[in-house]
C-alpha positions in Angstrom: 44.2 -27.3 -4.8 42.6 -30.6 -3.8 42.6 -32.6 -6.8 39.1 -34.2 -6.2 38.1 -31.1 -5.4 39.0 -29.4 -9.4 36.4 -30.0 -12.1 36.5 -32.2 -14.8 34.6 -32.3 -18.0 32.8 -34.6 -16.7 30.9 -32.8 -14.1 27.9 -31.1 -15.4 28.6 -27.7 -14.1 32.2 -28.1 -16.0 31.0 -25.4 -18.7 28.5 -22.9 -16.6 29.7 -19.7 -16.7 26.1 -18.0 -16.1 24.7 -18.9 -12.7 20.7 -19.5 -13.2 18.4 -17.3 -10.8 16.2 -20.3 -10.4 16.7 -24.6 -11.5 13.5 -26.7 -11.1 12.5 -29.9 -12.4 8.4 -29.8 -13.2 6.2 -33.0 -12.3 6.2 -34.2 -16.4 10.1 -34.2 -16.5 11.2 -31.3 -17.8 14.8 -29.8 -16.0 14.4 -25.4 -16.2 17.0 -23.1 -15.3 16.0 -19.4 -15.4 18.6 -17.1 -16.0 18.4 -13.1 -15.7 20.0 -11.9 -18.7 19.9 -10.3 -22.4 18.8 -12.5 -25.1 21.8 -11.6 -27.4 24.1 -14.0 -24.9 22.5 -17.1 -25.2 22.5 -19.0 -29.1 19.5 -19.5 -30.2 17.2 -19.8 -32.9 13.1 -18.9 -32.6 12.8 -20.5 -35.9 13.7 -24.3 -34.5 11.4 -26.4 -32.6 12.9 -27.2 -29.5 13.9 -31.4 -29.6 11.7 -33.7 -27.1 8.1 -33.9 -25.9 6.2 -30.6 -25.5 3.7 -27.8 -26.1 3.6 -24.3 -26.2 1.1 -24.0 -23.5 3.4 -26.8 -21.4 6.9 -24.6 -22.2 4.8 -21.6 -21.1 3.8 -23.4 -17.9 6.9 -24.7 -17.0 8.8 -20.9 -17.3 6.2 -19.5 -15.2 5.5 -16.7 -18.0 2.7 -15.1 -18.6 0.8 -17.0 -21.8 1.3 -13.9 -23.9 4.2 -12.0 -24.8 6.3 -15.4 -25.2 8.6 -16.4 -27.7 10.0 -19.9 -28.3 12.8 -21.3 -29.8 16.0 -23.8 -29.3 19.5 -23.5 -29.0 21.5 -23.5 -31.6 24.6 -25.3 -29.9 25.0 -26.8 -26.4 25.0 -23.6 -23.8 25.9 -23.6 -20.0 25.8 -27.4 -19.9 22.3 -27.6 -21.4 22.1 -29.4 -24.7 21.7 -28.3 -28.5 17.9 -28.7 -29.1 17.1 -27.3 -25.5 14.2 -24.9 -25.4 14.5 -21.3 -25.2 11.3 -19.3 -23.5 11.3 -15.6 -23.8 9.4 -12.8 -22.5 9.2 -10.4 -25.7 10.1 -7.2 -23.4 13.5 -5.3 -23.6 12.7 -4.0 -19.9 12.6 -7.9 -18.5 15.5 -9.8 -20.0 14.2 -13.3 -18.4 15.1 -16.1 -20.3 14.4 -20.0 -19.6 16.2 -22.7 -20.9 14.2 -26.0 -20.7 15.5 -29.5 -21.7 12.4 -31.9 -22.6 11.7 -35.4 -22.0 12.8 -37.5 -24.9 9.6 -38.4 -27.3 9.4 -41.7 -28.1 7.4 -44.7 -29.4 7.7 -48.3 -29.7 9.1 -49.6 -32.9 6.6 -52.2 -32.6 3.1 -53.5 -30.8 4.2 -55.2 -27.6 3.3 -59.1 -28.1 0.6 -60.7 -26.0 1.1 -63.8 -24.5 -1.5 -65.7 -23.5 -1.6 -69.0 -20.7 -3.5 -71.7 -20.7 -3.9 -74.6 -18.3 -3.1 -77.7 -19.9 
């Protein structure tokens, strides 16, 4: 084998071993992968908030699920290269095992008011 060819932990497909049926990034940041399968494989926990900047209505969105019939939650540890905190969307049907797992932009704030400067002419 070609040695630049073999993966290393540092490539970010180092740990898939799920393909996802569909990987989009929507227009306010967030990165989804929707993967075709049970529920029971992926670590999760629908009594977490998922970490970073979001809504239900946006996480809805984003999946391309139906607004009712969804569950949301976040994983419990890091899973097929997405991180710990990532949100988990559901459809709440045995008969459609859809899952999407959706990484959000970091919130954030400043610490601080920016300063204003002001010129003069002298």
């Amino acid at each position: 084998m070609i040695s630049s060819l073999a993966k290393t932990e540092s490539d970010p497909d180092f740990d898939r071993k799920h393909h996802p049926i569909e990987e989009r990034t929507t227009s306010d940041g967030m990165r989804v992968a929707c993967y075709a399968m049970p529920l029971d494989r992926i670590p999760c926990d629908f009594f977490a908030d998922p970490d970073g900047l979001w809504t239900y209505e946006g996480l809805t969105r984003a999946a391309q699920f139906p607004s009712d019939g969804v569950a949301i939650g976040a994983l419990r540890r890091p899973f097929n290269g997405h991180p710990e905190g990532a949100a988990v969307v559901t459809l709440n049907a045995e008969t459609r095992p859809y899952v999407a797992i959706i990484e959000c932009p970091i919130a954030y704030v400043y610490a601080e008011p920016p300063r204003e400067l002001s010129i003069t002419a002298a």
